[in-house]
N, C-alpha and C positions, 0 to 999 in steps of 0.2 A: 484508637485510630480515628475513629469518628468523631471527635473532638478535635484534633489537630486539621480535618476537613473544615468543621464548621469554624475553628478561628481562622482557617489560611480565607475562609469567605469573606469572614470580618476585615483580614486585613490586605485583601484584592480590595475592598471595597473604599477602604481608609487609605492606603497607601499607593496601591497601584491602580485603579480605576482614575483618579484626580491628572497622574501624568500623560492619561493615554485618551483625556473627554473627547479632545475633536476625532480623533479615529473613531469611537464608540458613538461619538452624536451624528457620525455621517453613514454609520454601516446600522444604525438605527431605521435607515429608512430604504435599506436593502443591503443586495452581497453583489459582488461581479466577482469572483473566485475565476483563477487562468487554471486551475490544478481541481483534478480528482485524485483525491490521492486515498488509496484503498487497502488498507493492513488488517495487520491480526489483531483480538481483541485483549492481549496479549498487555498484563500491566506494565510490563515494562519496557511499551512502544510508546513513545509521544513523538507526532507527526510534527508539533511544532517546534519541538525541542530539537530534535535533529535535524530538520528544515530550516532552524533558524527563523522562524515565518511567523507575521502576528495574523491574530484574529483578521478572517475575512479574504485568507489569501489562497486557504486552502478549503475545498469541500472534500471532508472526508468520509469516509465510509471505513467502519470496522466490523470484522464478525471473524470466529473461530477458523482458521486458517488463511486467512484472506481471501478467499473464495469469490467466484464470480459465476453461481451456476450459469449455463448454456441460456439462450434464450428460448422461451417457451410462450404460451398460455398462458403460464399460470402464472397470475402478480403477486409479487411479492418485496419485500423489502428493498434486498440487492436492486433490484431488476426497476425498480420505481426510481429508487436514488440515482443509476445510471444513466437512463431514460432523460431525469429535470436536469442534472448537473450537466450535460452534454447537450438535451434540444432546449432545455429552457434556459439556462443561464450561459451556455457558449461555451463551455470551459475547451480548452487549446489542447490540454496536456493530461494522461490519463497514468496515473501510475498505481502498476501493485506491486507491494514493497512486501515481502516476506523477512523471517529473521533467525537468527540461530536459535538451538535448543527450542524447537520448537511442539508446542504440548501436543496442539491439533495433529502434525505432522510424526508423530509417533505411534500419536491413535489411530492415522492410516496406514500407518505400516503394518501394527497388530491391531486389526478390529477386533478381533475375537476375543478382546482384554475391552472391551465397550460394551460388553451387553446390558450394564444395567446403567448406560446410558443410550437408552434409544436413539434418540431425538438427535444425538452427538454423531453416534455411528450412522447416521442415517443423513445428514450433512455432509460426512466426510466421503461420503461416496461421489461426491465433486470433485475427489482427490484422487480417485481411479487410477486414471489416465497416469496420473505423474509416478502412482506406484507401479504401475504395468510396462512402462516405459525403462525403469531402472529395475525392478526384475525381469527383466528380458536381457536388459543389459550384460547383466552379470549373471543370470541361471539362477537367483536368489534372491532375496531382501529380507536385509536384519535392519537394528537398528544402527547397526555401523552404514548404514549406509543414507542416515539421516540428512547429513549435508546434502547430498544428493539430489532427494526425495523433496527438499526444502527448495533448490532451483530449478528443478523443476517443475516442482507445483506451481511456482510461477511464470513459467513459460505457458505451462495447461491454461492457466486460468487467463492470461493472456490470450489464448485461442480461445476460450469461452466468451472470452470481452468480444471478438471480433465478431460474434452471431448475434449481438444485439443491434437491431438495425441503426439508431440514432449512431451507432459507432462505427457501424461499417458505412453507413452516408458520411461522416465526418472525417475516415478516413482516406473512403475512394476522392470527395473535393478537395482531400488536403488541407481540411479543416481542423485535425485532432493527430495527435502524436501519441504512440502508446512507448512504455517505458517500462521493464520490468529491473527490481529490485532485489536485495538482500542485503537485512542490515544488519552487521555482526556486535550484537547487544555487547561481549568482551572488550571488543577495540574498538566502535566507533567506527570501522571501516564502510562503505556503501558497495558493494556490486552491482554492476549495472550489466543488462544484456545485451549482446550485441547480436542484432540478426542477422548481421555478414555475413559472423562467422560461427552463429548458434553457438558462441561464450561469455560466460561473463566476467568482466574486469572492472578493472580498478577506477571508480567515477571520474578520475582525472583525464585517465586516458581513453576512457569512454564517448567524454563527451569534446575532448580535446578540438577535433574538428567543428563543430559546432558552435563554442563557446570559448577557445584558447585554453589559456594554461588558467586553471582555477587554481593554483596554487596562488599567481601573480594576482589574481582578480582579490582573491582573500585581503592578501595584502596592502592591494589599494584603497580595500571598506576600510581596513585598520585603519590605516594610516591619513581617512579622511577626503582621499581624493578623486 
């Protein structure tokens, strides 16, 4: 495996670096990035692959469940990335995008299967809230109840994002859009939240008001026009 990395380096570098110089010689000399966009560390999430998006369009941040601890004291990774991507570069648009089958989000279902990962169990306690929320729900929580546990954890971690002040300034001026996610690794599908109506649905009709019919939009990149 680690050989088919260092030839794909070889031939980003021979093949695909050459068609893409002027984009790479002007983000040489910085980023203006419109998107945070914030997932699981999850190998088989690529922000840009399902975005669609090249290099420099999106600032992303990844860690074990997508997580966004609360805002505190204490500095730390999450908390610093959010902080620059929002007061220092401006970004418009803040998305956590969660996804099916997911590893984190099972480990917070059954912690007591984490002991002899500390450090994991000890993270996913960010994840509280989204299992308290759907065991209350239902009087229980297994893991049938993972879909669940997975949209919601993005909703929590969206009210976690609101306690960082660069976010809560950017949303009280109307300067930042929050956006929550689920992307379903099987089909390719996106769910998006809707605060209306605390559901979420199908990115077309999600965002239908906002943006039109993204099915027609698709079609007119195809087609050139």
């Amino acid at each position: 495996m680690m050989e088919h990395v260092i030839s794909g380096v070889a031939k980003f570098q021979k093949e695909v670096y050459p068609t893409k110089k002027a984009r790479f010689s002007k983000l040489a000399d910085g980023q203006n990035p419109e998107v945070l966009f914030i997932t699981c560390a999850d190998s088989r999430i690529d922000p840009n692959l399902v975005t669609q998006t090249e290099p420099g369009e999106l600032f992303i941040c990844r860690n074990a469940g997508n997580v966004v601890p609360p805002h505190s004291n204490h500095s730390g990774g999450m908390t610093a990335s959010i902080e620059f991507a929002v007061a220092a570069l401006g970004v418009s648009h803040i998305v956590i995008c969660g996804h099916t089958d997911c590893g984190a989000m099972k480990g917070a279902i059954e912690p007591e299967n984490l002991d002899s990962l500390p450090h994991v169990r000890e993270w996913l306690g960010h994840c509280r809230s989204a299992t308290d929320v759907v065991r209350d729900r239902h009087g229980e929580l297994s893991k049938a109840h993972l879909d669940e546990v997975i949209c919601e954890n993005v909703v929590q971690q969206l009210q976690h994002l609101r306690t960082h002040p660069a976010v809560a300034s950017g949303l009280a001026n109307g300067r930042v859009t929050l956006h929550g996610w689920v992307y379903n690794i099987g089909s390719g599908e996106v769910l998006c939240f809707d605060e209306s109506t605390r559901e979420f649905k199908p990115m077309d009709e999600r965002y239908r008001a906002m943006f039109g019919d993204l099915a027609d939009s698709v079609a007119k990149d195809t087609c050139g026009n």
